[in-house]
C-alpha positions in Angstrom: 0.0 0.0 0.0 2.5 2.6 0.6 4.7 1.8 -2.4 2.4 3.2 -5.0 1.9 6.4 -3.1 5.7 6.5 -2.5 6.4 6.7 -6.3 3.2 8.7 -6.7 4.7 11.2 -4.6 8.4 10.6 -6.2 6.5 11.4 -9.7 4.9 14.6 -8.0 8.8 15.5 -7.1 9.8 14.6 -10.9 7.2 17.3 -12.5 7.7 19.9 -10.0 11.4 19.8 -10.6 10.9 19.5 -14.2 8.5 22.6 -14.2 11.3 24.3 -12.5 14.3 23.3 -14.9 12.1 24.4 -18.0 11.4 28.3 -16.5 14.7 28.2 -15.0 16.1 27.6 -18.7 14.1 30.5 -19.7 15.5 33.2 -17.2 17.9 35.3 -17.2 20.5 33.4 -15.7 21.2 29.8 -15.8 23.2 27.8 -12.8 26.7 27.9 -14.1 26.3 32.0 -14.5 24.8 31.8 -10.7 27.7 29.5 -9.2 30.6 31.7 -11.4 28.4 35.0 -9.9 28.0 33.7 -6.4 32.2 32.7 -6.4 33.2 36.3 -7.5 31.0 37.8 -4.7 32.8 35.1 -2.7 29.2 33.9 -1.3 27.9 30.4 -0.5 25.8 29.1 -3.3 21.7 29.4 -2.0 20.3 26.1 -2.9 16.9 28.2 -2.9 17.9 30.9 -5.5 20.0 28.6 -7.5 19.0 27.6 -11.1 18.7 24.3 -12.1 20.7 22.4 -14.4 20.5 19.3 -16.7 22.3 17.4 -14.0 19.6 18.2 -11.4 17.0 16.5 -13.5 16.3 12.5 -12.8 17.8 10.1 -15.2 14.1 9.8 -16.4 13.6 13.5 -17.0 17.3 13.3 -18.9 16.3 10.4 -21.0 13.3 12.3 -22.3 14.8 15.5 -22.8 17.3 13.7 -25.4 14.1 12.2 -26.8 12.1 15.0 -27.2 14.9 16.1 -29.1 15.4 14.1 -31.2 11.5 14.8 -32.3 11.0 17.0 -35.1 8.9 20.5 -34.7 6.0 21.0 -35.6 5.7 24.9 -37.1 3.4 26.9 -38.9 4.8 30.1 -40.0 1.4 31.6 -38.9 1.0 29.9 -35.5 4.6 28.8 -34.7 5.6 25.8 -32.6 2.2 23.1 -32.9 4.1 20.9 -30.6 6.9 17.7 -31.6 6.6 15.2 -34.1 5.9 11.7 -32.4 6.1 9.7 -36.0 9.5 8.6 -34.5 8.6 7.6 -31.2 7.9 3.8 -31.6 11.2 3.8 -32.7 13.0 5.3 -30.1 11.4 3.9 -27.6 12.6 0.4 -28.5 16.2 2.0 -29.4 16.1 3.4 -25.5 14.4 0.6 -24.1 11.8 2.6 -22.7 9.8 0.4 -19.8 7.5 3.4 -18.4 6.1 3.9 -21.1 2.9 6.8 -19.4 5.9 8.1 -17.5 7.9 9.1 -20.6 4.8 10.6 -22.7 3.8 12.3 -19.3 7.3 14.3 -19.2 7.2 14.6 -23.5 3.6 15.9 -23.2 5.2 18.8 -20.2 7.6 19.7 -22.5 5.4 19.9 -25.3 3.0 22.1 -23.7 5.7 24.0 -22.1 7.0 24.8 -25.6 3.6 25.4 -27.3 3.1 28.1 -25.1 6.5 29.9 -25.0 6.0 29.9 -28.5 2.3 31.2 -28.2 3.6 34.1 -26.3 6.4 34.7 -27.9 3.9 35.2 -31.4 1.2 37.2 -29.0 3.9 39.7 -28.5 5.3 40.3 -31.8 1.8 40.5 -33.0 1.6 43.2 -30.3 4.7 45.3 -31.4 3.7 45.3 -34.8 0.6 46.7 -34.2 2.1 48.8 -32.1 4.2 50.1 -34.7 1.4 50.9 -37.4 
């Protein structure tokens, strides 16, 4: 009985820190800038502020980063990113021996949808400055 909630809360842990990695790869500053930063100050790294970086991730969220990109894109020159290709997946699933197999399209479908809408907004607000412009 407690096993499945054990990994159900492990998986919780695995999105959260995923969610974390993917809007921590969007700021300004990534953790290599924020260890080099925090040496030169000649401060103690805060575990709290840091970024997070590849290596933080679980080897599960690794192995589906390298899968998602080896996806192709999806774009429409009037939409943008519609999300990954998953033609190929079959295939790399059996080259990666891929057991869990929800796990892995729960992290590729977070990514995807992570990605959709960066490039959603990123559309919105050109749309915006050229309207602004006219």
């Amino acid at each position: 009985m407690t096993l499945p909630t054990f990994k159900e809360s492990e998986t919780q842990d695995l999105f959260k820190t995923l969610d974390k990695f993917l809007k921590d790869q969007d700021g300004p500053i990534n953790k290599e800038k924020y260890l080099k930063i925090q040496e030169q100050l000649g401060k103690e790294p805060d575990p709290k502020h840091m970024p997070l970086g590849f290596d933080d991730l679980t080897e599960d969220a690794q192995l589906a980063f390298n899968i998602y990109n080896k996806l192709g894109n999806r774009v429409y020159g009037d939409v943008g990113f519609t999300g990954k290709d998953y033609t190929n997946l079959p295939i790399l699933l059996q080259i990666y021996h891929i057991r869990d197999v929800d796990l892995l399209l729960d992290l590729l479908n977070t990514m995807d949808a992570y990605n959709i809408n960066k490039s959603q907004k990123q559309i919105k607000k050109m749309y915006d400055d050229m309207k602004k412009k006219k």
